[in-house]
TIDO-92155 format. One record per residue (C-alpha): residue number from 0; residue in three letters; x, y, z. Coordinates in pm, whole numbers, plus 50000, padded with zeros to 5 digits. Example, Ala and Ser with C-alpha at 12.3 -4.5 7.8 and 13.67 -1.06 7.14 Angstrom:
2
- 0	ala	51230	49550	50780
- 1	ser	51367	49894	50714
This chain:
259
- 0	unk	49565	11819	06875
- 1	unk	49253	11756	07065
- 2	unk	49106	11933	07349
- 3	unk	48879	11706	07645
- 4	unk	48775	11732	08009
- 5	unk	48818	11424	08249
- 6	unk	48538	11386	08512
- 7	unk	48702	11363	08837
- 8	unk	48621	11365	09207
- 9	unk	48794	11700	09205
- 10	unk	48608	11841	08934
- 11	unk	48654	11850	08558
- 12	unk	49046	11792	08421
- 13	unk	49162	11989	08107
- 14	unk	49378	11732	07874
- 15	unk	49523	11787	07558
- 16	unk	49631	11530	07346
- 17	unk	49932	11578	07079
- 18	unk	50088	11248	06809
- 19	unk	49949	10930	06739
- 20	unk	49700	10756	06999
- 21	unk	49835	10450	06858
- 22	unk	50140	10511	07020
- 23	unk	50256	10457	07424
- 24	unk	50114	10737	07663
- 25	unk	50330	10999	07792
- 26	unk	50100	11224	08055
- 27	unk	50301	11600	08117
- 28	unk	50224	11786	08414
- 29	unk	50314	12135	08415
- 30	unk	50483	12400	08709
- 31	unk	50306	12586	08932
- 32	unk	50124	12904	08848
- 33	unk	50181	12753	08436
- 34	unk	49938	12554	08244
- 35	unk	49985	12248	07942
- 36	unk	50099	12550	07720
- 37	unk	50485	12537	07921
- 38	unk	50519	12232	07716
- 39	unk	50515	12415	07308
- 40	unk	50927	12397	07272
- 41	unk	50903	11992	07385
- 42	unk	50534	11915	07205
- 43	unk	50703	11829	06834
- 44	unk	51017	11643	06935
- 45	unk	50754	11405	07212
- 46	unk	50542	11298	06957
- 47	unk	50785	11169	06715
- 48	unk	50825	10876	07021
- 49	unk	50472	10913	07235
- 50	unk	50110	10971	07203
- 51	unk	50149	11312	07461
- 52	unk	49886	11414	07738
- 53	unk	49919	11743	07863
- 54	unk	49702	11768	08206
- 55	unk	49632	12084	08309
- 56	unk	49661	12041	08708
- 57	unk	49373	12102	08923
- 58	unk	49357	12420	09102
- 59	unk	49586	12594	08903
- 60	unk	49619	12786	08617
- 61	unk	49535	12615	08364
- 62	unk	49153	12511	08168
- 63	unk	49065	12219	08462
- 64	unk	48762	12324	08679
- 65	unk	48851	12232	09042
- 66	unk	48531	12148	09252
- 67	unk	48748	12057	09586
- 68	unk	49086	12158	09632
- 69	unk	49346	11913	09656
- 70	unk	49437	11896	10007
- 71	unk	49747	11669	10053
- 72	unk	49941	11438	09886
- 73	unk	49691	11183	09902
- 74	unk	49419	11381	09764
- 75	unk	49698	11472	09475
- 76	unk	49816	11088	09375
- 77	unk	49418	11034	09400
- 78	unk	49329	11305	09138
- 79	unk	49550	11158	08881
- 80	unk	49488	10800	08925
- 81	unk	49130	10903	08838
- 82	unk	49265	11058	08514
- 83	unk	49405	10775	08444
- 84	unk	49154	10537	08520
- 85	unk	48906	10730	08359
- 86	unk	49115	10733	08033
- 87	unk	49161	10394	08070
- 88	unk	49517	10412	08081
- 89	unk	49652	10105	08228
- 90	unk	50024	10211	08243
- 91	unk	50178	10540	08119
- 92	unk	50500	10759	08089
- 93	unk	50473	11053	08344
- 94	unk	50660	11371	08339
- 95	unk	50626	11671	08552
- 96	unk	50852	12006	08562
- 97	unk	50898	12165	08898
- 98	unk	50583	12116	09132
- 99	unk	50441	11896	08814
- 100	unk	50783	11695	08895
- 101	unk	50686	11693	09261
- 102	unk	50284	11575	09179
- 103	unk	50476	11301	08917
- 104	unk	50685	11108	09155
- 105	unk	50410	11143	09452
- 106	unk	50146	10930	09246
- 107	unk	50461	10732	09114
- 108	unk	50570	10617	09487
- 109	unk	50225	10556	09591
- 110	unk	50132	10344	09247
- 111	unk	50435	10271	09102
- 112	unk	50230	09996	08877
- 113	unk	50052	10237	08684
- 114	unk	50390	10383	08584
- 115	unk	50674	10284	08247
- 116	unk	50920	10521	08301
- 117	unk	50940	10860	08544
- 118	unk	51107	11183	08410
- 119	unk	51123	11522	08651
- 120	unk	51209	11828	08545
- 121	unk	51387	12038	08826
- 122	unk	51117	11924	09096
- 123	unk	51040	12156	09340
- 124	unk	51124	11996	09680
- 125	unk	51124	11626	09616
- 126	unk	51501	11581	09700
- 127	unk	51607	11877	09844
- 128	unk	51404	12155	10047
- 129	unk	51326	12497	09836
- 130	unk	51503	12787	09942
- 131	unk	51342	13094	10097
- 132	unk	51440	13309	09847
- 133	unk	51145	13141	09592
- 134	unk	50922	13218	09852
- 135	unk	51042	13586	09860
- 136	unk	51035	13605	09471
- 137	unk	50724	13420	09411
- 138	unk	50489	13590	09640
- 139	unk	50537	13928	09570
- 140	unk	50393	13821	09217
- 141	unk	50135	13596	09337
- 142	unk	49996	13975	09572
- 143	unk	50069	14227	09348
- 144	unk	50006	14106	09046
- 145	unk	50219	14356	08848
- 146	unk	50450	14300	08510
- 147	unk	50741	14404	08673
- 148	unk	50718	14142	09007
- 149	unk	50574	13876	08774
- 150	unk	50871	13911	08503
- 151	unk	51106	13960	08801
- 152	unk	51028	13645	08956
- 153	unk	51082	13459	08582
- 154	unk	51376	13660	08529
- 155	unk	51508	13486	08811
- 156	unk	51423	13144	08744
- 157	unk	51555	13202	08375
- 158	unk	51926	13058	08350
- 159	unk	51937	13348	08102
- 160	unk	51815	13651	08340
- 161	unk	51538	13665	08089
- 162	unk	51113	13713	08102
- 163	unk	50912	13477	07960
- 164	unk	50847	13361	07624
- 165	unk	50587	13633	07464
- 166	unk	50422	13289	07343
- 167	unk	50270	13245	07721
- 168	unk	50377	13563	07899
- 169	unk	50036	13722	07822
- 170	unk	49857	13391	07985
- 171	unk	50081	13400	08303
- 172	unk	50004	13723	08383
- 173	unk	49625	13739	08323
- 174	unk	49639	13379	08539
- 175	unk	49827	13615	08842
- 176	unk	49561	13863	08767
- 177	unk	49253	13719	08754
- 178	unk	49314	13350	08843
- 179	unk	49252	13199	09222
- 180	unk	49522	12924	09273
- 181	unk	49322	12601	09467
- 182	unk	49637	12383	09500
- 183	unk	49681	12373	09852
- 184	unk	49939	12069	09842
- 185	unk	50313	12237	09906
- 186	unk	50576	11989	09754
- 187	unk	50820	11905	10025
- 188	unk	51076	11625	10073
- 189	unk	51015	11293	10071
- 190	unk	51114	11057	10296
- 191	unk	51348	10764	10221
- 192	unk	51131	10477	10373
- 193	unk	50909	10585	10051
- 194	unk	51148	10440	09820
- 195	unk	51241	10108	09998
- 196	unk	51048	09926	09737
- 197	unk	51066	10230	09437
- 198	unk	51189	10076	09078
- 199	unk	51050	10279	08831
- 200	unk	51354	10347	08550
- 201	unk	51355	10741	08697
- 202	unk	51512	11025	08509
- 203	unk	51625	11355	08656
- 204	unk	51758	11672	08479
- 205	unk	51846	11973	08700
- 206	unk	51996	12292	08579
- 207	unk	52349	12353	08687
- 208	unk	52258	12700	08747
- 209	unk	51913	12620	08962
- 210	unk	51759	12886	09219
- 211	unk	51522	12686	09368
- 212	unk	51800	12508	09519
- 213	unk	52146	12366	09547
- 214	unk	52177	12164	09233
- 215	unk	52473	11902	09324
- 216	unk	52242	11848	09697
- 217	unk	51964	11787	09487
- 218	unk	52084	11493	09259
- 219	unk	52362	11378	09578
- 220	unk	52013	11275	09760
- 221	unk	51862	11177	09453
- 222	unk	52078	10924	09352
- 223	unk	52130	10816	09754
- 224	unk	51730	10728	09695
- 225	unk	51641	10610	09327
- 226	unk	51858	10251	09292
- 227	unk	51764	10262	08887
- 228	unk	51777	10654	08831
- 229	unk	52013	10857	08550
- 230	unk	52122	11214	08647
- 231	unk	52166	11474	08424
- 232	unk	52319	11827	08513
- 233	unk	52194	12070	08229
- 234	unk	52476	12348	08192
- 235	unk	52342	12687	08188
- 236	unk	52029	12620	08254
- 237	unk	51814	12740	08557
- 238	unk	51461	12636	08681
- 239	unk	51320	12707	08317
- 240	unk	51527	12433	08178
- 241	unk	51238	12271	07961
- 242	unk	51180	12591	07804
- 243	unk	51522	12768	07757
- 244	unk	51688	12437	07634
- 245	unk	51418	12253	07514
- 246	unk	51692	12111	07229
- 247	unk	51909	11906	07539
- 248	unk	51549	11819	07762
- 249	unk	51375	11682	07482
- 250	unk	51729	11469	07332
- 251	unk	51816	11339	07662
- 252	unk	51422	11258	07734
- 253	unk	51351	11051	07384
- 254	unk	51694	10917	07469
- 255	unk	51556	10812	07817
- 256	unk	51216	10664	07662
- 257	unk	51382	10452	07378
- 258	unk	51576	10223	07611
């Protein structure tokens, strides 16, 4: 593994880079209030297939120094095509889980060039609006900053009813502590005169069992979008899917990257 910071207009990006750089890029982009470490259960599987970049996303809570918040959806798809361009990455393999979902298919629709193959990981909005009972769970944590709202709130986004993994617990809660959250971008919906001209081979793997909101919906408008998208509903799992079955995200992902 190596550790390096990308000089951006939004300030310094945290990257950490897993496998072979011989090998195709795959760029990760974590959930809100997370950081690259949300990705440990995938990391060893990836890298039998990819060269992986885990981006820590600006403004949150992860090792990148923000400088100017990102804004808006255009400031967003701008702070990762300067990433890119910066690593001199041509073309890559993006992946994003939940609001790293959301950021992954925003930069895909607005430079769909720059990307191989899309995979999203429960994305928050994108295809469906998020229910007001995140908003109910979340913020409590994000105010309070206690053990028992933050382990509440991943409780309930566990398809198991169960707290985080001790492996990044710790970090979660010192980031709701002690961290300031810049991202001002709230994923939403997009629109379907976005995708009039969308190809990029897109895969999408919900939990049957999601909180965020109604699974089926989700895909239905999914697939009613994405002409060259595969669906997969994950059973049992919830809105930590990558995490709680790592085994069935990463299979169906390398699956997903070999064709």
């Amino acid at each position: 593994m190596t550790s390096r910071y990308i000089p951006t207009t939004f300030g310094d990006t945290h990257v950490l880079c897993f496998g072979d750089t011989s090998k195709k890029p795959l760029f990760l982009l974590h959930g809100m209030t997370m950081s690259s470490t949300m990705w440990f259960p995938n990391m060893k599987q990836l890298i039998q297939e990819r060269c992986v970049y885990a981006v820590d996303v600006m403004g949150d809570f992860g090792k990148s120094k923000p400088e100017f918040a990102i804004k808006n959806r255009r400031d967003a798809h701008q702070w990762i095509l300067e990433v890119l361009n910066a690593m001199q990455f041509n073309k890559v393999d993006l992946a994003g889980h939940s609001m790293g979902g959301f950021l992954s298919l925003n930069f895909s629709l607005a430079y769909p060039d720059r990307v191989s193959k899309l995979m999203l990981y429960a994305p928050a909005g994108t295809f469906h609006r998020i229910s007001l009972k995140f908003f109910t769970k979340i913020y409590p944590a994000l105010l309070f900053h206690t053990e028992l709202w933050i382990d509440n709130a991943f409780k309930w986004f566990s398809g198991k009813g169960e707290p985080l993994d001790p492996v990044f617990r710790a970090q979660v809660i010192a980031g709701y502590r002690h961290a300031k959250p810049l991202l001002q971008v709230m994923p939403s919906v997009f629109d379907k005169e976005e995708f009039q001209r969308f190809n990029v081979p897109t895969l999408l793997l919900i939990g049957d069992k999601e909180v965020i909101y109604p699974a089926k919906k989700a895909v239905a408008n999914a697939q009613n979008l994405i002409p060259n998208l595969e669906t997969h509903l994950i059973a049992g799992a919830s809105h930590s899917l990558t995490m709680e079955h790592a085994d069935v995200v990463n299979k169906l992902t390398l699956q997903f990257l070999k064709k």
